[in-house]
C-alpha positions in Angstrom: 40.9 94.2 113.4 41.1 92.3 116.6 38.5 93.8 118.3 36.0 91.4 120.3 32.5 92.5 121.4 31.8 90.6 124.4 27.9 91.6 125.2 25.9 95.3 125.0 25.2 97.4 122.4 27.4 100.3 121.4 27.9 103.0 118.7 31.6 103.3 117.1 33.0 105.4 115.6 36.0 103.0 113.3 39.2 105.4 112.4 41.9 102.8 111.7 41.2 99.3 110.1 43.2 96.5 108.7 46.9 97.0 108.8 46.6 100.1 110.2 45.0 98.8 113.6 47.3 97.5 116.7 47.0 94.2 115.9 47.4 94.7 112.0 50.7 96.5 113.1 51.9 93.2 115.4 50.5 91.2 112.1 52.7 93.1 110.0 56.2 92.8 111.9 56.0 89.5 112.3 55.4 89.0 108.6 58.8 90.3 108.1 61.7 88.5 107.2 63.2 87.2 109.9 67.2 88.3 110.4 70.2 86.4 109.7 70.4 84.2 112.6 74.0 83.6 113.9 74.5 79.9 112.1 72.9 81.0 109.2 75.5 83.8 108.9 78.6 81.2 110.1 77.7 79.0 106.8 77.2 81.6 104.7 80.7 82.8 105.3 81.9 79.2 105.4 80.4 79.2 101.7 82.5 82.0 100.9 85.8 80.9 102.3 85.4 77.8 100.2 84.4 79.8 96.8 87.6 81.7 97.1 89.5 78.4 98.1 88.2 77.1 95.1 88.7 80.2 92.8 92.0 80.7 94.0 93.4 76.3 93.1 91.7 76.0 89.9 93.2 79.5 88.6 96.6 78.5 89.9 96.4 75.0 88.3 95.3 76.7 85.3 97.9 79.3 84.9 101.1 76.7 86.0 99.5 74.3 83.2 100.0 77.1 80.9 103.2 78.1 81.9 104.4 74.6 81.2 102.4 74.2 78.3 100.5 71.2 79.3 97.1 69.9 77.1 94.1 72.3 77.7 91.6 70.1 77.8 93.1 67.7 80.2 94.2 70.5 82.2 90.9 72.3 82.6 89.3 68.9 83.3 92.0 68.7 86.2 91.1 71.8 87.5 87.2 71.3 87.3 87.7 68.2 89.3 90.0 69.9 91.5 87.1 72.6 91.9 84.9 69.3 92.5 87.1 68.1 95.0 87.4 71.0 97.2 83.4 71.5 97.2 81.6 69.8 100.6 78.6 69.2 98.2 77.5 67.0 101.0 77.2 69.5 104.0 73.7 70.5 102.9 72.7 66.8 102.9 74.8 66.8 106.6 72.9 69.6 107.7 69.4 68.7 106.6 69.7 65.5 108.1 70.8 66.5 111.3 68.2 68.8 111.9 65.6 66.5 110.5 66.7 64.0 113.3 67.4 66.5 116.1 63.1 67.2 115.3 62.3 64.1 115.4 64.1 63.4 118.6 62.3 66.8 120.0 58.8 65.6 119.0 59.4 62.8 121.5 60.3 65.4 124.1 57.2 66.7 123.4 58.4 70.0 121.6 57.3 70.5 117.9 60.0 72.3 115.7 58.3 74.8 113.0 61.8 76.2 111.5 64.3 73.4 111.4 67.4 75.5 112.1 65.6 76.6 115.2 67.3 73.7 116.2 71.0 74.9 115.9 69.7 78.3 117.0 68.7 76.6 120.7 71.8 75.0 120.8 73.9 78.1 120.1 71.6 80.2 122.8 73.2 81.8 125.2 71.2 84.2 126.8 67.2 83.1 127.8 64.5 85.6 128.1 61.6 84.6 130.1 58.4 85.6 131.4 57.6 85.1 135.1 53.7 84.1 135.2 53.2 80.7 133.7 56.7 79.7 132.7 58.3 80.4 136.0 55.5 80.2 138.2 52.4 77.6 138.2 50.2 79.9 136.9 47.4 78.8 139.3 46.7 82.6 140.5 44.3 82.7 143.7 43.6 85.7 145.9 45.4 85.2 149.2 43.6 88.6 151.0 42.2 91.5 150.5 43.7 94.1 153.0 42.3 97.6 154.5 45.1 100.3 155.3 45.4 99.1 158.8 46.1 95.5 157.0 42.9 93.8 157.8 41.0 91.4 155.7 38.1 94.1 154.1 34.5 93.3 153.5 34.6 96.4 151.8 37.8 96.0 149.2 36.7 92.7 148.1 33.3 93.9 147.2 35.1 96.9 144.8 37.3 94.7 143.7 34.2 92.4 142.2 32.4 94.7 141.1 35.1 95.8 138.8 36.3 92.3 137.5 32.8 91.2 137.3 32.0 94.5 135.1 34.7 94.9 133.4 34.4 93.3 129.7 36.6 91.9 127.3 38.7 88.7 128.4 39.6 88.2 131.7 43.0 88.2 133.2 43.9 85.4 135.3 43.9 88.5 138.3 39.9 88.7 137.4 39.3 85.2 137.4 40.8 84.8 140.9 38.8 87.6 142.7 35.8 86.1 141.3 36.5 82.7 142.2 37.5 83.7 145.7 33.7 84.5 147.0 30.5 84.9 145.3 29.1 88.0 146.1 25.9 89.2 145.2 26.0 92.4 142.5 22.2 92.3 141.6 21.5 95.6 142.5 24.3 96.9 140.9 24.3 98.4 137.5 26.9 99.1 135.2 26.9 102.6 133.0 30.3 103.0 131.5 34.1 101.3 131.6 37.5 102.8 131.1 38.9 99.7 129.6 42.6 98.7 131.3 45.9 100.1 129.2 49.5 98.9 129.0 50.0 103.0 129.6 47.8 103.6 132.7 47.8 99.7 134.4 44.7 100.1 135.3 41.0 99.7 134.9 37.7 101.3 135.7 34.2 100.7 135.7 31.3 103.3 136.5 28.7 101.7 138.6 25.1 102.6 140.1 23.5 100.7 143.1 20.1 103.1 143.2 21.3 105.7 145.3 25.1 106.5 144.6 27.4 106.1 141.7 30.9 105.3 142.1 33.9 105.1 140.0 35.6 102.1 140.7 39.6 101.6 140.1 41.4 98.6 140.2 45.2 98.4 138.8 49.0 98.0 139.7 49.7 99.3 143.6 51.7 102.1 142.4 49.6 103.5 139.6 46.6 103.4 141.6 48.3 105.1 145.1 49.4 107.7 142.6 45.5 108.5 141.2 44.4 108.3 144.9 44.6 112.1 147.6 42.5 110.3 150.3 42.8 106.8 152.0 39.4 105.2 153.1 40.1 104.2 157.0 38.4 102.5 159.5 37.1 105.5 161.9 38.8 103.0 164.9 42.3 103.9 163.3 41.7 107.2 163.7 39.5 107.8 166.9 38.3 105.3 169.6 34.8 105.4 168.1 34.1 102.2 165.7 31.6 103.2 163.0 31.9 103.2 158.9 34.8 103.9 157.2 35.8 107.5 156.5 37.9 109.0 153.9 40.7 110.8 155.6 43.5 113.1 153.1 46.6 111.6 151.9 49.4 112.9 153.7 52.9 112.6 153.5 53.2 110.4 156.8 50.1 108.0 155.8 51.2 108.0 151.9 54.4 106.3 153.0 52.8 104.0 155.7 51.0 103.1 152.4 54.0 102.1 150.0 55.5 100.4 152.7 52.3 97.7 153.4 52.3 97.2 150.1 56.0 96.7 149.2 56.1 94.5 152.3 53.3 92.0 150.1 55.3 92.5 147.6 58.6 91.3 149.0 56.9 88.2 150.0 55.9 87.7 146.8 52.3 88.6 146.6 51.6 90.5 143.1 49.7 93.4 144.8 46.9 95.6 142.8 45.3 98.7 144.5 41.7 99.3 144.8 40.3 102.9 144.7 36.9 104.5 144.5 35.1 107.9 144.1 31.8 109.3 144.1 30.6 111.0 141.3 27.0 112.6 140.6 24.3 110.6 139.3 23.8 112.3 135.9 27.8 111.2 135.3 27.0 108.5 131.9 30.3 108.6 130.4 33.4 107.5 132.5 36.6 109.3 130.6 40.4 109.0 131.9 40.4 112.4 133.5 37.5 110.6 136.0 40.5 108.7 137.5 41.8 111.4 139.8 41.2 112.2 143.2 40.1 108.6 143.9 39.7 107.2 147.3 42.1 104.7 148.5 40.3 101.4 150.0 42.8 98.8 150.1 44.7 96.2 148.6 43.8 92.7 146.6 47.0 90.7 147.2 47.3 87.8 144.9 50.2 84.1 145.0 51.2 82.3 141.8 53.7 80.0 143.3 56.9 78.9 141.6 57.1 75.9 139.7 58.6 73.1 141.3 60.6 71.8 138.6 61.5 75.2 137.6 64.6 75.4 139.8 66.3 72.7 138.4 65.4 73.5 135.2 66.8 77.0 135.2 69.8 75.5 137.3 70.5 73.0 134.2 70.0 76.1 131.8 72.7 77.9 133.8 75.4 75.2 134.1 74.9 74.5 130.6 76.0 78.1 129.9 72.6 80.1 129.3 72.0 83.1 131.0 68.5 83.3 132.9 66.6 87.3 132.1 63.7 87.8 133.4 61.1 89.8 131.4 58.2 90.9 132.7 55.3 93.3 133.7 55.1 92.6 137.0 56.5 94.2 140.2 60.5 93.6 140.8 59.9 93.2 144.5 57.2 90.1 143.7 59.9 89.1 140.9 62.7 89.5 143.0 60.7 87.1 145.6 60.3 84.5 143.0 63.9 84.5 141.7 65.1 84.4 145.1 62.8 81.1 145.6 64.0 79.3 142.3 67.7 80.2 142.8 68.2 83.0 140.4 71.2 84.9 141.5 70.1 88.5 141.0 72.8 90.5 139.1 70.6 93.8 138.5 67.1 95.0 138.0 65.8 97.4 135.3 62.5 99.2 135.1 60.1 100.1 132.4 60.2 103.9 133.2 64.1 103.2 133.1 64.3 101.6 129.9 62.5 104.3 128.6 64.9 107.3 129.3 67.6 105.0 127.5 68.8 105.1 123.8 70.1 102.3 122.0 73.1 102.3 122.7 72.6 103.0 126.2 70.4 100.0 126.9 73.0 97.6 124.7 75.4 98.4 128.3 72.8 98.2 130.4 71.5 94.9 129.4 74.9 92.7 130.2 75.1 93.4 134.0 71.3 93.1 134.6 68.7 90.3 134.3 66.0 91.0 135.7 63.6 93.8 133.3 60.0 94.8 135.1 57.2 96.8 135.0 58.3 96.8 131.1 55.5 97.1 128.3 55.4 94.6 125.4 57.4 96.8 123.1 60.2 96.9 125.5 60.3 93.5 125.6 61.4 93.8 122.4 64.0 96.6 122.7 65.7 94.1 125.6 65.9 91.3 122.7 67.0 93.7 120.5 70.0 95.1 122.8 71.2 91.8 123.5 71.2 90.7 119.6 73.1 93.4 119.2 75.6 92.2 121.5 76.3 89.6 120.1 74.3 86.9 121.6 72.4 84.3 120.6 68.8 85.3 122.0 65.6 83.2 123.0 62.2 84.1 123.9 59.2 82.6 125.5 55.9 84.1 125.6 52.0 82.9 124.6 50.3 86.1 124.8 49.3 88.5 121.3 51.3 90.9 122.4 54.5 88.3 122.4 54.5 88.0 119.0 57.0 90.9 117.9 59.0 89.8 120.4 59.2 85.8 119.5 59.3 87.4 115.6 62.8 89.4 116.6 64.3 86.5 119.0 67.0 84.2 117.5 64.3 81.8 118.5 61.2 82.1 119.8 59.4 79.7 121.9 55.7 79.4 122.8 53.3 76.7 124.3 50.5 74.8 123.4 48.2 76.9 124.9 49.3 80.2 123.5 46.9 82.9 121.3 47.0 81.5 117.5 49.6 84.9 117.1 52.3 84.1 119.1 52.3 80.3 118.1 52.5 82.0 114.4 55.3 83.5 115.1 57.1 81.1 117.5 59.9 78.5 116.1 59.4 76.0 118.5 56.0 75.3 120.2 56.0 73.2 123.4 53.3 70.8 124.0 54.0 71.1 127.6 54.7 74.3 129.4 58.2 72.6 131.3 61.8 74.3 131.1 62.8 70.5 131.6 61.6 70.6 127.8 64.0 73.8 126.6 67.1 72.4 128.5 66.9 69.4 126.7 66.3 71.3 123.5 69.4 73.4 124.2 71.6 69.8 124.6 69.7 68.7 121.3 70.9 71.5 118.9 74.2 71.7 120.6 74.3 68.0 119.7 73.0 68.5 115.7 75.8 71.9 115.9 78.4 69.0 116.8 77.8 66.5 114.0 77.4 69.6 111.2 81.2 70.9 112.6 82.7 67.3 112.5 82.0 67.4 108.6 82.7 71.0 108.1 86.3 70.6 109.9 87.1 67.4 108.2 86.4 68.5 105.0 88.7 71.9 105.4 91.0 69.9 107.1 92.3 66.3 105.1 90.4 67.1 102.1 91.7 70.5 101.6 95.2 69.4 102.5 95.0 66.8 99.7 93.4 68.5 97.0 96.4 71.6 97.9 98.9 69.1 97.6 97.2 68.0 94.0 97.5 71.8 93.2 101.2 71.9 94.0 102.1 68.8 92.6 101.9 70.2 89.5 104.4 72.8 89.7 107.2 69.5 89.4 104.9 66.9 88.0 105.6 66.4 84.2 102.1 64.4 84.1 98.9 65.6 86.5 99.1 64.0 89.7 95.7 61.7 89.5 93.2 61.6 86.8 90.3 63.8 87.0 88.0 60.6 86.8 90.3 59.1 89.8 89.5 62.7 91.6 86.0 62.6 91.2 86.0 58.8 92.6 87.9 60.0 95.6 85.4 62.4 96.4 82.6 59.8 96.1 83.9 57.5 98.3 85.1 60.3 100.9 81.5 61.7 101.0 79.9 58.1 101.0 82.3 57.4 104.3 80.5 60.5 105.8 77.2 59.9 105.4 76.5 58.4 108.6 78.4 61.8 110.6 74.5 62.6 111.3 74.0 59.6 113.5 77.1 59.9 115.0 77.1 60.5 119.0 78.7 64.0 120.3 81.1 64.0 123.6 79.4 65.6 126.4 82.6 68.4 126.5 81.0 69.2 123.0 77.8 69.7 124.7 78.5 71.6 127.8 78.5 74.8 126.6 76.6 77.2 123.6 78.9 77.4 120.6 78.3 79.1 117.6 79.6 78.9 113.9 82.7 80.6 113.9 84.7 81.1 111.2 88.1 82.0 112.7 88.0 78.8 114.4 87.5 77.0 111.6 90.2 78.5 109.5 92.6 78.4 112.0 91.8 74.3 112.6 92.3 74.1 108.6 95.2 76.0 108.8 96.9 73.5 111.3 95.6 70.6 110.7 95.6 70.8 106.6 99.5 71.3 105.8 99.9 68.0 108.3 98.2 66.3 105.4 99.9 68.2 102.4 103.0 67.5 104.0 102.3 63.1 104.1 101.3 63.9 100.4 104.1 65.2 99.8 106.2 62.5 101.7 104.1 60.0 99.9 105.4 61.9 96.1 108.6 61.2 97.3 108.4 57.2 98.2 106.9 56.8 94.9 109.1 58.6 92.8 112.4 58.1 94.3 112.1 54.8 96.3 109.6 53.0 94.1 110.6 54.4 91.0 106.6 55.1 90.3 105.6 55.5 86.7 102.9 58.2 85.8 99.9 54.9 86.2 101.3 53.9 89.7 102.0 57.5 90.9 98.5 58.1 90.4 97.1 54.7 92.1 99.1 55.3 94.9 98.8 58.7 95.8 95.2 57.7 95.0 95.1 54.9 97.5 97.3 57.4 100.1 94.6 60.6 100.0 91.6 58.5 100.5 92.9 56.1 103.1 94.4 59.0 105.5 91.3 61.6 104.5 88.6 59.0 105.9 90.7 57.8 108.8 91.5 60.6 110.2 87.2 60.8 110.8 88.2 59.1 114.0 91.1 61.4 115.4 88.6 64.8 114.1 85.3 63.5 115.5 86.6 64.1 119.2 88.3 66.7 121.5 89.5 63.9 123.2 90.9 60.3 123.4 90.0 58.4 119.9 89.8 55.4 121.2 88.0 56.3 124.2 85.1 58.3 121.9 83.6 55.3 120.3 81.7 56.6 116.7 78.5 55.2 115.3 78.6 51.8 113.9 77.5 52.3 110.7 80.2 55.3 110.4 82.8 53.0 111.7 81.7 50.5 109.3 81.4 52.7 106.4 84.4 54.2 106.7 86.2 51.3 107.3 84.7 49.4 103.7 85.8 52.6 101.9 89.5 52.0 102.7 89.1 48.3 102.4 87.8 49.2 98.8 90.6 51.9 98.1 93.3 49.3 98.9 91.1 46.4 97.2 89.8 48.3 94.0 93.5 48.7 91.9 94.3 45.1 92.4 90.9 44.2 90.8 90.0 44.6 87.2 87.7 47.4 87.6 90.3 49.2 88.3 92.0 49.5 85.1 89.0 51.1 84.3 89.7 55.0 86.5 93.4 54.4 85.1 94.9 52.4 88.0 97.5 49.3 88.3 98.6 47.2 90.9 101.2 48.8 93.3 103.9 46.4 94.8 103.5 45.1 98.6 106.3 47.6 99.4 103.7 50.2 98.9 101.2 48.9 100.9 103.7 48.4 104.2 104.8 51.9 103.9 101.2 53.3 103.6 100.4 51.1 106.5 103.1 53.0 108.6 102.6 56.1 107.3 98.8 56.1 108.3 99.7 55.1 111.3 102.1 58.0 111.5 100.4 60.6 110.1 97.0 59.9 112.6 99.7 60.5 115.5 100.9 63.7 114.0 96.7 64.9 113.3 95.9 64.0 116.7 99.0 65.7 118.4 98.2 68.8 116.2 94.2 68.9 117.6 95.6 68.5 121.2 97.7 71.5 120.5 95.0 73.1 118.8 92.3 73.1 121.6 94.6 73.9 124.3 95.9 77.1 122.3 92.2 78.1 121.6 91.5 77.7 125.4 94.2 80.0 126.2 93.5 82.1 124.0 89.8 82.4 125.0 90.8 83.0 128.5 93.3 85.7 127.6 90.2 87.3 126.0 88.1 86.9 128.5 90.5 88.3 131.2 
């Protein structure tokens, strides 16, 4: 399964098909169910802090009805309308819509959404995993020299270096396109017998090769992998004695196998990614090149390649960071030519983690070793995937990019995975997001889109736990001194028609940039404590509002429950504009059409008991009195709701930085 035959002929011997083959086995992880992501888990618990809300209301309305021996009937209709009440039947409306528009808005940015709550999942990222070829570089890969061990340009290594990208089969990398690009050289009287294709294991590939008179073994692979393979070092006979002839194989000793790491770590600190090229002569009746062939190789020289950094990369990744994401680096490649890079695009380097390491590491071992470094090289696909796993498991919101088969488990295990145009028809599979255009520019402003869709859905979710909870807990306790229920449960369902009607528009609604500046995740304590502070404020108007109707209006069962009526919806769909912002109201201007809508909702709930429709939910007309009061109580009550968020957001702050210290 997978398996591409390029040109020849060949005999094979299949052991492992299907699901059982490498690429069956990336097929069937990504096929998996994906895990909880964090703001699917946030409203899943939000769902079950409202169930119990719920549970916990109707069951006391129920049992004080009883204990007072109040009608059943009308009582349980109460209580089903109070359960109605308490229920934000509209969030999944909220949410759908949101996302739906933060899509459409990415489409234009020229990224296409596949999993809508990919959306909220960008937004809430806080930690980015990237490779470097292609999304931090220009991918435009072009051979820059090919050095001898004294660090002259060879003749000599360029024509190995051919002949085993121009033999070696299967697709090519962007390393064999550039050699081969570079010069044509002519291979006619060169014939290919056998290949040791390349491995994520041994970095390296071989090809066995015949000119007519010798056969040689040529190598080509990462620096170190090759140098370690190699016990001579091919040298020009001038670098050892004055004469100037051929080339001569001389052994590797300590001194010269040093002078050897250092040229090619000094290529790779200037950001050249550095492959070795090695040869040996083997006898002419050698057909079959095996693994055990690559040992005692000849050292020739070096094939130094550039990929130079993106140009809009550094702002990018400089908007990713002020916006609160942490920049990893994941990659194959060397950490000096990494290193190089980062140091080009501003990436601040806080530690560097190898393959080899990573692989002496348990879980729980690598979970602390993945906070304090970001850069992970010379790392294999599947430890790509132990990195995203460590840092899930830290708690973070984690996203991927990749476009290569071999990404796919990877961008499968990511909070969200993110993959181009371009990429293998695997890894778009198992991408959420797929950029038309390979530009970070793109993920930033992502990022600021689902942070903006996570503000709108948390503006419904806190109002409705705030106002509405208050009110329909006051409705509860009302009836513990009530001799008649405090509103109808026709006039309860009505309110929470008109309240959800006034929030329809939350999705179009614009979201302060302080909302935006940093990744934020569903969290339940924060909403519960928000409820908590800002929900007795409104049981405790309610309550003030009981009292002007019974004892200074003299209210009769009818206009106690018009006017408390009148009181819960005007104050629970104003109080959208002190809720909607951190900040100022007035100085946070909401959508129109919310404005509008919110304001017809309390022009109809002052409006609707004085009309004859009204007589039709159970209402009558209260006196002007009322409607004076309510007008200063409104007032007074949105300056008590907004002095209570102030209060709230600066303890939260403090509290976070306690935490954080």
């Amino acid at each position: 399964m997978g398996t591409s035959v390029i040109g020849g002929s060949a005999r094979i011997g299949v052991v492992k098909t299907g699901m059982q083959t490498a690429m069956g086995d990336i097929a069937h992880s990504i096929a998996q169910p994906t895990q909880v992501t964090s703001f699917e888990l946030g409203t899943r618990r939000f769902g079950m802090l409202i169930m119990w809300l719920t549970v916990v209301l109707v069951l006391f309305v129920l049992l004080v009805n009883a204990w007072f021996h109040k009608p059943w009937l009308e009582s349980f209709l109460f209580a089903v309308a109070l359960a109605v009440g308490l229920t934000p039947e509209l969030l999944p409306m909220v949410v759908s819509i949101t996302l739906s528009r933060g899509a459409i808005r990415l489409a234009k940015l020229k990224m296409i959404v596949k999993r809508q709550t990919a959306i909220q999942d960008l937004g809430s990222m806080d930690v980015f995993c990237t490779d470097k070829t292609g999304t931090l570089t220009e991918a435009q890969i072009r051979l820059e020299s090919h050095l001898d061990l004294t660090g002259q340009d060879s003749g000599q290594v360029l024509l190995l270096a051919y002949l085993n990208s121009y033999f070696e089969t299967g697709l090519k990398s962007p390393l064999d396109e550039a050699i081969l690009n570079h010069q044509s050289i002519d291979v006619s009287r060169w014939q290919k017998i056998d290949e040791i294709p390349f491995d994520f294991e041994r970095r390296c590939v071989s090809v066995l090769v015949d000119d007519g008179a010798r056969r040689w073994l040529v190598a080509k692979g990462a620096a170190d992998e090759i140098v370690k393979l190699c016990t001579h070092a091919s040298l020009p006979q001038g670098a050892v004695s004055d004469a100037a002839a051929e080339d001569i194989a001389v052994d590797m000793d300590e001194s010269l196998s040093e002078r050897i790491h250092q040229q090619y770590h000094a290529m790779e600190a200037q950001g050249l990614r550095v492959l070795g090229i090695a040869w040996r002569e083997v006898p002419r009746d050698h057909a079959v090149a095996v693994i055990n062939d690559e040992s005692a190789l000849v050292l020739a020289g070096f094939a130094a390649f550039l990929d130079p950094p993106k140009a809009s990369a550094a702002s990018a990744l400089a908007k990713l960071q002020s916006a609160g994401v942490a920049i990893k680096v994941v990659t194959g490649d060397s950490d000096l030519v990494t290193q190089h890079v980062c140091a080009q695009l501003g990436i601040a380097i806080e530690g560097v983690l190898l393959g080899k390491e990573i692989a002496l590491l348990d879980e729980t071992a690598l979970q602390r070793r993945v906070e304090n470094v970001n850069l992970f090289c010379r790392v294999n696909p599947s430890q790509k995937q132990q990195v995203i796993r460590a840092l899930k498991a830290n708690g973070h919101v984690v996203g991927y990019m990749g476009d290569g088969i071999n990404d796919a488990p990877s961008l499968h295990a990511a909070d969200v995975g993110l993959s181009v145009d371009s990429a293998v028809d695997v890894a778009k599979a198992a991408a959420d997001m797929i950029l038309l255009e390979q530009d970070l520019d793109v993920v930033h402003a992502g990022v600021l889109e689902g942070r903006r869709t996570f503000g709108n859905i948390m503006k419904y979710i806190m109002m409705g736990t705030s106002s509405n909870f208050g009110n329909m807990f006051s409705m509860a306790g009302a009836a513990l001194f009530l001799p008649f229920l405090p509103m109808l449960p026709t006039q309860i369902l009505l309110n929470n028609i008109l309240y959800d009607i006034s929030e329809i528009p939350i999705p179009l609604d614009e979201v302060d940039a302080q909302e935006i500046a940093q990744p934020r995740i569903l969290d339940l304590g924060f909403i519960r404590n928000f409820m908590l502070i800002i929900g007795p404020i409104s049981s405790l108007f309610d309550f003030l509002t009981f009292y002007v109707l019974l004892k200074v209006l003299n209210a009769h069962e009818a206009l106690f429950q018009t006017g408390w009526f009148v009181e819960s919806l005007c104050t629970q769909v104003l109080v959208i504009f002190v809720i909607r912002t951190r900040g100022n109201p007035f100085k946070s201007q909401p959508h129109p059409l919310l404005a509008l809508t919110s304001l017809s909702i309390v022009a109809l709930a002052v409006v609707l008991p004085l009309t004859p429709l009204g007589a039709y939910f159970g209402f009558v007309a209260p006196p002007l009195d009322f409607y004076l009061i309510l007008l200063g109580m409104s007032f007074i009550y949105l300056a008590f709701v907004q002095a209570a968020k102030t209060f709230f957001y600066r303890w939260m702050a403090t509290h976070a930085r306690r935490q954080f210290a």
